[in-house]
Structures are given as C-alpha cells and as structure tokens.
C-alpha positions as CSV (number, residue, x, y, z in Angstrom):
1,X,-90.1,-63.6,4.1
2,X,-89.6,-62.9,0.4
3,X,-91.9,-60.1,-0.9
4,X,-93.8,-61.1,-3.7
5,X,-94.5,-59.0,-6.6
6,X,-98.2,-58.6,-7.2
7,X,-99.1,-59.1,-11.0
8,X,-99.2,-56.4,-13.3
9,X,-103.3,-55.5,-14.6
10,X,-103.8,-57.0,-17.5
11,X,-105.1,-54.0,-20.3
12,X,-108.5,-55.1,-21.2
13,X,-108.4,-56.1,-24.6
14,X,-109.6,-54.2,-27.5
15,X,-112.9,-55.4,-29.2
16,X,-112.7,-57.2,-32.4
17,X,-113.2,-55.6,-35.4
18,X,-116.5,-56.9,-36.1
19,X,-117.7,-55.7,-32.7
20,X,-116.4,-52.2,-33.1
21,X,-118.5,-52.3,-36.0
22,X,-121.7,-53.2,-35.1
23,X,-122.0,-51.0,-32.4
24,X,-121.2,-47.7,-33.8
25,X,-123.5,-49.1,-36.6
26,X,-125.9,-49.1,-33.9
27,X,-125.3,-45.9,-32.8
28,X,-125.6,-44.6,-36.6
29,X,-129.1,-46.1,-36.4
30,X,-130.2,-45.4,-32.9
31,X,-129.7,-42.2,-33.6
32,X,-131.6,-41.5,-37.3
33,X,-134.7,-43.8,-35.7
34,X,-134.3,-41.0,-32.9
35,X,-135.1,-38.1,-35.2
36,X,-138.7,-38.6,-36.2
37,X,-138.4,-36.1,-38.8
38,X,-135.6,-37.6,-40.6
39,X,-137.7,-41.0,-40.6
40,X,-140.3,-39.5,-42.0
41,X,-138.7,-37.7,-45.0
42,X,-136.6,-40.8,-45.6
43,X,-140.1,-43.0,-45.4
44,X,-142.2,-40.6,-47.9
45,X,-139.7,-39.5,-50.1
46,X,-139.1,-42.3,-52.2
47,X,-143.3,-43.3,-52.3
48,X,-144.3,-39.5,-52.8
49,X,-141.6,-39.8,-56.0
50,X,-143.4,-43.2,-57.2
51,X,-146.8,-42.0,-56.9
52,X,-146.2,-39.3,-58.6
53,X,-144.0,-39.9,-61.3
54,X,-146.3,-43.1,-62.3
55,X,-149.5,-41.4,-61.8
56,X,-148.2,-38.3,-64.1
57,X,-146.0,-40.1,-66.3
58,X,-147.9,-43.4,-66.7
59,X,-151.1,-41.6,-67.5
60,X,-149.5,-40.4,-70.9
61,X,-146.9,-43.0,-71.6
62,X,-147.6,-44.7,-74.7
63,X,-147.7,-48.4,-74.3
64,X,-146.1,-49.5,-77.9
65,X,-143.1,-46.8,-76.4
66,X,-142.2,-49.8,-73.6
67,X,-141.3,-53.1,-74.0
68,X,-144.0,-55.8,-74.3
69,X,-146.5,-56.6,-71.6
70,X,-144.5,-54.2,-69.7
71,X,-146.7,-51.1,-67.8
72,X,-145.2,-48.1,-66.8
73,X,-145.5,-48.5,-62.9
74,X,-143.3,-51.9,-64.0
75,X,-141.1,-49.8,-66.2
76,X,-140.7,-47.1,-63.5
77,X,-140.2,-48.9,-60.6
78,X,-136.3,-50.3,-60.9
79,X,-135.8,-46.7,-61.9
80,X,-137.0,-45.4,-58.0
81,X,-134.7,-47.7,-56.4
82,X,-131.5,-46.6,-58.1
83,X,-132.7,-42.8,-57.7
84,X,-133.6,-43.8,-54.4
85,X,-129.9,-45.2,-53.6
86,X,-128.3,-42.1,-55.6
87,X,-130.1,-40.1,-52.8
88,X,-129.5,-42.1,-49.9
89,X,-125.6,-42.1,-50.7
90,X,-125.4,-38.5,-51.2
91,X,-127.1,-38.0,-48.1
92,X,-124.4,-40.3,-46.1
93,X,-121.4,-38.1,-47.8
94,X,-122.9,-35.3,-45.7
95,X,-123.6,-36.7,-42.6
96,X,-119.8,-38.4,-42.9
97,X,-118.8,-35.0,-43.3
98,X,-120.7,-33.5,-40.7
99,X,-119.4,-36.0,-38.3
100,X,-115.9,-34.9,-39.4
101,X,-116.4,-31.3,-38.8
102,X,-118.3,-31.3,-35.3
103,X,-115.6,-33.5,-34.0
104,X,-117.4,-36.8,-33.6
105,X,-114.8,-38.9,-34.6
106,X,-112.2,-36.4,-33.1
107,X,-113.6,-38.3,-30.0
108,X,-113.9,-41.7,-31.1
109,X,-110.1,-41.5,-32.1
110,X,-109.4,-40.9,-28.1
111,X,-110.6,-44.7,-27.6
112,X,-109.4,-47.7,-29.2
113,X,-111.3,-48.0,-31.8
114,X,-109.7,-48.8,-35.2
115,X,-110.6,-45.9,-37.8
116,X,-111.1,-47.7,-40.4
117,X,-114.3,-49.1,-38.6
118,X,-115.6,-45.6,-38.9
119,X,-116.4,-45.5,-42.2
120,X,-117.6,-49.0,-42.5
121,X,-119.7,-48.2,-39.7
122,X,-121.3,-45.4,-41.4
123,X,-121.6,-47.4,-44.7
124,X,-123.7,-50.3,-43.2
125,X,-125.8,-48.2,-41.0
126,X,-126.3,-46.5,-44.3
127,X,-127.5,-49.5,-46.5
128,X,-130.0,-50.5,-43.7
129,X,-131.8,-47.3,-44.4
130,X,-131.6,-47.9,-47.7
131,X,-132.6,-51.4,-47.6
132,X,-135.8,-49.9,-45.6
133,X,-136.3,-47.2,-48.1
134,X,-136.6,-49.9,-51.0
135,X,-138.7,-52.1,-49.3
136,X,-141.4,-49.4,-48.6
137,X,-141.4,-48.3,-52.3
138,X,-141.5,-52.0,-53.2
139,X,-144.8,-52.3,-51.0
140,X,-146.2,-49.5,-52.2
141,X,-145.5,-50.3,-55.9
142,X,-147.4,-53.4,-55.1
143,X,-150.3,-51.6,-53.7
144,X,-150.6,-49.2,-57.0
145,X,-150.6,-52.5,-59.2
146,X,-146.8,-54.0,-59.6
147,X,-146.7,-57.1,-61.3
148,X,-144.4,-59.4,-59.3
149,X,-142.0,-61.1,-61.5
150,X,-139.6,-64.0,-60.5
151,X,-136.3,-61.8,-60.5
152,X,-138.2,-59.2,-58.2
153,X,-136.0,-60.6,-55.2
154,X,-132.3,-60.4,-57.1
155,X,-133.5,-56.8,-58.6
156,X,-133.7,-56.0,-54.9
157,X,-130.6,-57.3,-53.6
158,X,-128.6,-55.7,-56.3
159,X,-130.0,-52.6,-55.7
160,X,-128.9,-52.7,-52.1
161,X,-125.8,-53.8,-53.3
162,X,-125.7,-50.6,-55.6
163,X,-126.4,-48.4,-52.3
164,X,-123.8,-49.8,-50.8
165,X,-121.1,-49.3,-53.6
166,X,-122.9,-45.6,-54.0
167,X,-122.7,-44.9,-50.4
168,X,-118.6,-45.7,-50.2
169,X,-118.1,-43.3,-53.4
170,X,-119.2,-40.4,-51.5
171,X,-117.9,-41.3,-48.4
172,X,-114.4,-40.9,-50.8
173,X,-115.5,-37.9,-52.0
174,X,-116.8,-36.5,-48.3
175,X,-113.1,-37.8,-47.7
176,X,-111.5,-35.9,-50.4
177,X,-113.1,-32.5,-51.1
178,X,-114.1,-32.0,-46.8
179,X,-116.9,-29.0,-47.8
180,X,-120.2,-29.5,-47.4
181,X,-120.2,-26.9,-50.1
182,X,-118.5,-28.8,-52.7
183,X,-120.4,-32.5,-52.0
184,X,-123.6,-30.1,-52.1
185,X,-123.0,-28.9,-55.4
186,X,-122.2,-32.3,-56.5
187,X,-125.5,-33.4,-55.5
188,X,-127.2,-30.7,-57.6
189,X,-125.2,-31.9,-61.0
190,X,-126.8,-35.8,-59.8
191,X,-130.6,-34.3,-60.6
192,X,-129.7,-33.3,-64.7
193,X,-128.2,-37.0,-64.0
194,X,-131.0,-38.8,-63.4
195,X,-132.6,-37.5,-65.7
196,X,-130.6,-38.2,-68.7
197,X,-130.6,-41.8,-67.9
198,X,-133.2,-44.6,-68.8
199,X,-135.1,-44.2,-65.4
200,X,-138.2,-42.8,-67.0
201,X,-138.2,-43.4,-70.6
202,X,-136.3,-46.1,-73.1
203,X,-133.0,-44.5,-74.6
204,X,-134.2,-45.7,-77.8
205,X,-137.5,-43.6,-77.5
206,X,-135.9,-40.5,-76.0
207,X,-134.5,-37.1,-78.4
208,X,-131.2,-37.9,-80.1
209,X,-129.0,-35.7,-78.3
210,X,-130.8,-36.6,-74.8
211,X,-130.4,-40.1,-75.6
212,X,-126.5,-39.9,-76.5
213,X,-126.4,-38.6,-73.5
214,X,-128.4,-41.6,-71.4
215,X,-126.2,-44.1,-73.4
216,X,-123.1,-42.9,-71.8
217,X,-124.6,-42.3,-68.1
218,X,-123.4,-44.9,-66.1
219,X,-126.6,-45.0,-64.3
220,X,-128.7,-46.0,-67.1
221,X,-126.8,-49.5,-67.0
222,X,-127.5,-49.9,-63.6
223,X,-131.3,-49.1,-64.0
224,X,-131.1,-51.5,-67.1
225,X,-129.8,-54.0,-64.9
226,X,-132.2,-53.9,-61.9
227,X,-134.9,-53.3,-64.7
228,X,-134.1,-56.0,-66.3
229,X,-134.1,-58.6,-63.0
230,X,-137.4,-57.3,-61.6
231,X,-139.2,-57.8,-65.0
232,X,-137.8,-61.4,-65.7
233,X,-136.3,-60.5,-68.8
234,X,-133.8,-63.4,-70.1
235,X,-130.4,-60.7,-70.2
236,X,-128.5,-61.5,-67.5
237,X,-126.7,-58.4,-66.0
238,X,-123.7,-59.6,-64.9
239,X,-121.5,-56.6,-66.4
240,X,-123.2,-54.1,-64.5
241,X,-123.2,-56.2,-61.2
242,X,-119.4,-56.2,-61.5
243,X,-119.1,-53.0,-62.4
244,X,-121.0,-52.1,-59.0
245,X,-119.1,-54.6,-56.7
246,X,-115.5,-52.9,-58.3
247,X,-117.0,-49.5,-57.8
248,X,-118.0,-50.4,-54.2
249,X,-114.3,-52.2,-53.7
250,X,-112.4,-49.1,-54.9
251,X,-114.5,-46.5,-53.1
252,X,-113.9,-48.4,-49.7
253,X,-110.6,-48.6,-49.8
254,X,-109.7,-45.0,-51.4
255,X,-112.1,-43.9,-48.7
256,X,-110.4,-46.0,-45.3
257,X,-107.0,-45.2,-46.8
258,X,-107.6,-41.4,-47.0
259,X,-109.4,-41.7,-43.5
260,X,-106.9,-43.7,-41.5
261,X,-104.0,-41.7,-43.4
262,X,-105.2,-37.8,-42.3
263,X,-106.5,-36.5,-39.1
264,X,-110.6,-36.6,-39.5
C-alpha cells in the first residue's frame, strides 16, 4: 500500500481589515465605559463649561454686540462643540501615547493584526466619545433655551467630522514628539487658543490686537463654520469643511506612516 500524505493545516486566515478594526475599537470603548470616573468627567465637562460660560457670559453680553435675533446661549453653543472636540483630541494623543509606553501595542504587534489598524482604531473609538460628548451638550443647550435651527443637524456632523480630523493630528504628534511631557505642554498653549478665537465673542467686537489675533486662529473658522450651520445663516462653509477633511487626511496618514514605519 502507498502511504498517503496527510494534508498540511491550513493557517487560519487573518481577519479583514475592517474586522480588526471594530474590535479593538470595541475594546477602546469597553474599556473607557469601564471606568466610571472617566465617563463622568467626559459627561459633565463639556455641560459644566456651557452652563457656565452662558449663565456668566450671557448675563452681560450685550445683544446689539451679536448678530440679529441671535442669543448668546445660540452664539455660544457651536463654540462648546469645537472646544469640546479640541479637548477630546488632546486627550486621545495621551492615551495613544500611553498605550505606546506601557506596551500595549508592544503586544498587539505579537498577533496578526495590521498596525495601521491601531491608530484607526483609536481614532474611531475616539469620535464615538466625542459624538456622545456633543450630543449631551446639544441636549442640554436645548434644556437652557437653544433655539433649534434647520442646519442644527449638519453643524453637528461637521463638528464630529472636526473631532475626527482633530483626533488624527495629535495622534501625529503623540507619534512624533513620544513624551507625555511635550503633548502636555502643547495642550496648555490650546487654552490662550481658544480663547483668542471667535468662541465667545465676534472678532469684530473684540480689542484690536486680541482680534488680529482671532482672525488668524484657525479655530475661529471652524467655530464660524459650525456657527454658522447651527444658526441657519445663508454662508455656506464649504472652505472650512475642506480644510477639516485635508487636515484629517494628512494627519492619518503622517500618523499610520510614522506608526507602521518605527517600533511603537
């Protein structure tokens, strides 16, 4: 009789890049809904910041100082969702980095898992938060008196869509500088930032020097933008949206080139 040669095991086969995705996406999430105090400071954050910046702010604000029919909790508003999205990036730069250093992915690169689905992974996981984040200070801007405007819905979505170019950028620079340090100091210079933006007063009303400053912050034309979605005015932002999907596409792949290119 002729021996016959049993067939080689066939290698299991390495889930797609889509799956890879979604499950350490998951396991992002699962484990920020895991730490109740990190939900908590991500849930009351944003809504402690709206309260009291409209209850402060809109108590003096003179109304002929914003555009018509337009009250300060309106005017406001757009503003929280960009700062909110500023914060929510900076925060996934140091968790990215974190996960660097404590040799997280130094395991994950053990199994087949492509690297570039690290990052990604980290990015969308990230925007959910976001997109959470927003919706709670939507509601709550509703409960203090928002006045819902037709382009309330595309404000939203291109805020998200701000968070999620934001989010990449600082994965590049988590990337880049590797030092909690460095990305911490960075997110001290985003405060002076915010604040020298059109986020809580027009550019044309602020000092001269303050508002020659908010004319060339690139985060006043994306609160302009939002701004100007969620209170139905007729300018259609379509600049800054570009501006935010190239920033996004350039961050993402600086960032997954530098990642798959040097040991995490």
């Amino acid at each position: 009789m002729t021996a016959v040669d049993a067939p080689a095991p066939s290698r299991p086969r390495r889930p797609g890049f889509g799956k890879q995705v979604a499950a350490l996406t998951g396991r992002s999430l699962r484990a920020f809904v895991s730490d109740p105090r990190a939900v908590a400071l991500g849930a009351v954050g944003p809504i402690l910041t709206l309260v009291i910046l409209s209850q402060v702010f809109g108590s003096i604000a003179d109304a002929a100082l914003l555009p018509d029919g337009v009250g300060y909790l309106d005017y406001l508003t757009p503003a929280i969702l960009v700062t909110t999205a500023v914060s929510a990036a900076q925060v996934s730069g140091q968790a990215f980095l974190r996960d660097m250093g404590n040799g997280v992915f130094d395991r994950l690169r053990s199994l087949p898992v492509r690297l570039a689905v690290l990052p990604t992974a980290r990015s969308l996981a990230d925007v959910v938060r976001y997109t959470a984040q927003a919706a709670l200070v939507v509601a709550a801007a509703l409960v203090l008196g928002f006045t819902v405007r037709p382009g309330l819905a595309a404000a939203f979505v291109v805020a998200v869509g701000l968070a999620w170019a934001l989010v990449w950028a600082f994965l590049a620079l988590a990337v880049w500088v590797r030092s909690a340090e460095v990305l911490q100091s960075l997110g001290v210079l985003l405060f002076p930032v915010m604040f020298t933006s059109s986020a809580f007063a027009p550019v044309e009303r602020l000092p001269a020097w303050l508002g020659a400053a908010a004319t060339v912050n690139p985060l006043t034309y994306a609160i302009d933008a939002i701004r100007a979605l969620a209170l139905g005015r007729p300018a259609a932002p379509a600049t800054a949206v570009g501006v935010i999907a190239l920033l996004g596409a350039v961050s993402a792949a600086v960032t997954i080139r530098a990642f798959t290119r040097e040991p995490a």
